[in-house]
N, C-alpha and C positions, 0 to 999 in steps of 0.2 A: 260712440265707441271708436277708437281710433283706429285707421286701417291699417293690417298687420303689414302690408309691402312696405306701408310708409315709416314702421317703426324699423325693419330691417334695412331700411335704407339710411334713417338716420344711425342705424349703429354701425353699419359700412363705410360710409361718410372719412368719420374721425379714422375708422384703420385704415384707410386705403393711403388717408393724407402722412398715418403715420409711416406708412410701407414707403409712401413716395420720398421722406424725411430721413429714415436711416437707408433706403439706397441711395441718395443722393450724399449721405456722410460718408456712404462706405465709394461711392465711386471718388467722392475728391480725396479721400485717404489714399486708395489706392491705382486713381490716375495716371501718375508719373511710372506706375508698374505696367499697367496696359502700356502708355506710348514705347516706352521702352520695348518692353518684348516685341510690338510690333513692329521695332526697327532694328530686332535682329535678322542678320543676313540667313539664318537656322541652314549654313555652312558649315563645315569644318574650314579655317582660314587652311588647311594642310591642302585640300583639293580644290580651295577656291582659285577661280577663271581669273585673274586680275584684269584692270584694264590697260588699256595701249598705254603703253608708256610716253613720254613725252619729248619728244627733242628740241634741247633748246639751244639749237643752233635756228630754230621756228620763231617767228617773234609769236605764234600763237601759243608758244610754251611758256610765256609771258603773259602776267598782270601788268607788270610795266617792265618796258627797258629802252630807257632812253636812246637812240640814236644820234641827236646833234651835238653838238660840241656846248660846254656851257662856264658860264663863268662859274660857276659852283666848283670850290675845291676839291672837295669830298665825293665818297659817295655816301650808299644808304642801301643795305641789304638787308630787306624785309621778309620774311615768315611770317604767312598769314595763320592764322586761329583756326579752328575749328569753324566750317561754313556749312558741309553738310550733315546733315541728319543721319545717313546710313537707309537700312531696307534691302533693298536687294543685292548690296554690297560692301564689302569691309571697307575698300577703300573708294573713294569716288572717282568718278571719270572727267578726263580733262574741261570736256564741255557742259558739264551738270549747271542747266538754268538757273537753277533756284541758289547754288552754293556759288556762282559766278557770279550773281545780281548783287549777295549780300555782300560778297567781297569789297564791289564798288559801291555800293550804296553808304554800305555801312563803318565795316572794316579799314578798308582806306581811309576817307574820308578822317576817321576817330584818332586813328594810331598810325598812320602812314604820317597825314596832318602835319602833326608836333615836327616832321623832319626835312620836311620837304624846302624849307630854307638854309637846310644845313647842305645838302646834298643832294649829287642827283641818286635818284631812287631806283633799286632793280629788285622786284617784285616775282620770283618763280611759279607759276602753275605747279602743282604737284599729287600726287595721287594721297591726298592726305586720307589718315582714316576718321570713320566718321563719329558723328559723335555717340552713337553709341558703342566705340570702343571706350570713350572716356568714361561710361558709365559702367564700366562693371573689370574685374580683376583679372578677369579670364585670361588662359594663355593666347586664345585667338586673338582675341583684341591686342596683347603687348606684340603679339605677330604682325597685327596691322598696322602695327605706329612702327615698327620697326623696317617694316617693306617702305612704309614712308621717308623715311630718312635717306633711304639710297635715291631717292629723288632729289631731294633738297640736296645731299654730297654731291649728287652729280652737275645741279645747275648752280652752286658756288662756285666748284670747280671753273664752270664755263668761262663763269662771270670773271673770276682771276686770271683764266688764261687768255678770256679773246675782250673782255668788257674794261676790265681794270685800267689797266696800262701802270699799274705804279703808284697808282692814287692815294691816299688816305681812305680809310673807309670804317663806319659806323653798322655793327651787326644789332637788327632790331628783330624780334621773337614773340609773339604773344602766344598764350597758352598752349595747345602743342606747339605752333612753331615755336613757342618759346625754350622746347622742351630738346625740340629736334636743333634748336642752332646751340643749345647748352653742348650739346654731344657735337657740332663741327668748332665749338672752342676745344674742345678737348683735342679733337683727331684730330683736325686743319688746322687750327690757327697755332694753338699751343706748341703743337712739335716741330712749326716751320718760324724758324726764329724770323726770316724777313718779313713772314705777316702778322706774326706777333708784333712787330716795331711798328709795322703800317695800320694797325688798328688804333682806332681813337677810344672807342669803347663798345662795347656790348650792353644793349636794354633788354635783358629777361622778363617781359610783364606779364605777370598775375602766372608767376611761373616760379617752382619750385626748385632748388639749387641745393646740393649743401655746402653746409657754412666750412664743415673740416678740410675738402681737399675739393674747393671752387680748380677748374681748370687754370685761371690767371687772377692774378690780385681783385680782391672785391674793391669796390670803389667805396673808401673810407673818410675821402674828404673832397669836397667840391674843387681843388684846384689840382684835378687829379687824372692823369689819361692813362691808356693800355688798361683799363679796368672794367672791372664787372656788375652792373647793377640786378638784378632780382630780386623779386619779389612776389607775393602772392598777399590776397589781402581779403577780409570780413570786416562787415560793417560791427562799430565797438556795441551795438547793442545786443550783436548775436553770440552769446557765451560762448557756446563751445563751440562752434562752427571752426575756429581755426586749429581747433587738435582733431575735429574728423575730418579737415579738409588733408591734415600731413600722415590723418592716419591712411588716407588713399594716393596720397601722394607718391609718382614714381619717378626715379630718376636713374640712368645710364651709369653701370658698375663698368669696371677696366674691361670686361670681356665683350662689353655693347649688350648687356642683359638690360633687362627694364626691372626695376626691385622697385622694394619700398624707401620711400626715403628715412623712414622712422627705424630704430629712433636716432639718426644722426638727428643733428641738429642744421634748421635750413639756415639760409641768408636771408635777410631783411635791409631791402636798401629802400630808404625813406626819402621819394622823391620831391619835398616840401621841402626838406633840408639837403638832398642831394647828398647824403652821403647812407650809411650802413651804421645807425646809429641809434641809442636805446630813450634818450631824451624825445618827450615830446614835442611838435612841430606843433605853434599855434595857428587856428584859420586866419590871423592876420598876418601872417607868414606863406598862405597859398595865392601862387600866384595866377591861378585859374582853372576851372573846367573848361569843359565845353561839350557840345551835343551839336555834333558835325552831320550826322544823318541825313542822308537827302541833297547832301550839298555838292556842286560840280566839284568838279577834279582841280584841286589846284585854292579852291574857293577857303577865305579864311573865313573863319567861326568865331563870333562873340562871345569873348572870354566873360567866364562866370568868378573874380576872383573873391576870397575869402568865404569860401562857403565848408572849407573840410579841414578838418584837425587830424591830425595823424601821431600813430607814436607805433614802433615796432613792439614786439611783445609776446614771444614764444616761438620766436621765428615769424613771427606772421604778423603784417602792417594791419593795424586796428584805423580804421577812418571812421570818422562820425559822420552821421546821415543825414546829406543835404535836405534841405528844404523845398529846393526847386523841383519842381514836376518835372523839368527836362530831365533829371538827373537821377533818376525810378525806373529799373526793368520795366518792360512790358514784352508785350507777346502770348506766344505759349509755354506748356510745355518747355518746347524743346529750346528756344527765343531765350528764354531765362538761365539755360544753362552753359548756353555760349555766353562769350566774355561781351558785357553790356554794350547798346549801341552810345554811348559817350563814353569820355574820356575825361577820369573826374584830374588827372595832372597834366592833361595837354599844355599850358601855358609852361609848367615847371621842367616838363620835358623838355619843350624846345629851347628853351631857357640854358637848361643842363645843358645838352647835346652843342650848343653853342661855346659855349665855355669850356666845355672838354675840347675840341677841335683847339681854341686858341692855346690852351695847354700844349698840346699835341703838338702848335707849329710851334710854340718857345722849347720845346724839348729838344 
């Protein structure tokens, strides 16, 4: 006769495995909502302590700013992305390890890269918010991106009064910064005719614009300066990822509010073809990726060319999904929803950015 613990154990057995089976469904379900909540600041941003502000008249107010004199025409005024996570603060502090490492590790390296032949580069530190403002609707959060931007106004400014001297110069933006230099084309550049003439162009990447009333001309054909590129992009296999990407999508009204952008309609500038245009761009028309990660400052990266197809397509750049493992999120969480460690148009960028300067000097 069999013994009764051993029959109660095997019918424990199969529940426990299957208790271990739907909590492990329900944790990856609902993962991304624990990380999240646990990197709210659970502040009101109305009484929150901000941190020291920056002076950059400090080169420590600085990711880069060059100092020596260089044969480079130009320059190159970069907004960096999204670096920190958030937790105990909306916006992050000048010296945050972890969102200062990925800046150089990652971030330069990717989208600095593409420009760094065109000009020299001036990179501001700034009290960006973090990424769990981008994660949610809240008025705190559009409070945070907005305390940010009086950063970034102030070290453009700098830049124009003591850095410039007169120069040409190329405004580069990714995801909020992309967000935050859309709004200094508007209030800086746009209402000051002399810098309106001295800009070559503006790169908006993986950054939401609209198409109705862009600050300055969208860039509508590759032999084209004083223009605008933007864009935001899903890969063509994810259906509707690019109408819930514009359905959260925010962009800077006349009064400096943060709204939605919907339903205007955004911009789509198709860096394959280098212009703002509804034709598809075939992979034997891409002139490269790359996956710069890891690599010194300055160090170029092996181009990956014809690996993506692209075609704009409801306001939003549809690409098709490489093949290369270099060219695949990884991380966590949080890793995946900042804007990826490659750069699947590095080659097309530098490419562009090239050819609009020569535009710029035959104007």
């Amino acid at each position: 006769m069999a013994d009764p613990s051993l029959r109660r154990r095997r019918w424990l057995l199969p529940g426990l495995l299957g208790l271990i089976v739907v909590l492990g469904a329900a944790l990856a379900v609902f993962w991304g909502d624990l990380v999240s909540t646990a990197l709210d600041p659970k502040v009101p941003f109305q009484t929150y302590d901000p941190p020291t502000p920056p002076d950059y008249a400090r080169s420590s107010s600085w990711y880069l700013r060059p100092h020596e004199n260089s044969a480079l025409e130009a320059d190159v005024f970069f907004v960096a992305p999204t670096t920190y996570d958030g937790g105990r603060n909306w916006n992050a502090r000048l010296a945050a390890r972890k969102a200062n490492r990925q800046f150089e590790e990652v971030m330069a390296p990717n989208y600095v890269g593409p420009f760094v032949t065109v000009g020299r580069v001036f990179a501001p530190r700034y009290r960006q918010a973090s990424l769990y403002s981008l994660t949610t609707l809240r008025e705190d959060a559009r409070e945070a991106r907005q305390f940010a931007y009086g950063d970034v106004r102030d070290a453009f400014r700098w830049y124009i009064d003591q850095d410039n001297g007169g120069r040409p110069f190329i405004l580069v933006g990714v995801e909020q910064g992309g967000t935050l230099t859309l709004r200094l084309l508007a209030e800086e550049v746009a209402r000051d005719p002399e810098l309106k003439a001295r800009m070559v162009a503006a790169y908006l990447i993986d950054t939401a614009a609209p198409a109705d009333t862009p600050p300055v001309a969208p860039c509508v054909e590759r032999e084209q300066a004083r223009c605008m590129a933007a864009w935001t992009w899903v890969y063509d296999d994810e259906f509707d990822a690019g109408k819930r990407m514009l359905d959260r999508a925010l962009v800077w009204n006349a009064r400096g509010e943060l709204v939605n952008i919907s339903p205007r309609p955004a911009l789509c500038f198709n860096p394959i073809l280098g212009a703002v245009a509804d034709q598809p761009a075939p992979a034997r028309m891409h002139l490269g990726a790359a996956n710069a990660t890891g690599l010194e400052w300055g160090a170029r990266p092996a181009f990956m060319a014809r690996k993506v197809s692209a075609r704009c397509q409801g306001g939003v750049l549809r690409v098709s999904r490489p093949a290369s493992s270099a060219l695949k999120p990884t991380g966590g969480w949080a890793d995946r929803r900042k804007v990826p460690g490659f750069n699947l148009f590095y080659a097309d960028l530098e490419a562009d950015a090239k050819r609009r300067l020569a535009v710029w000097r035959r104007s």
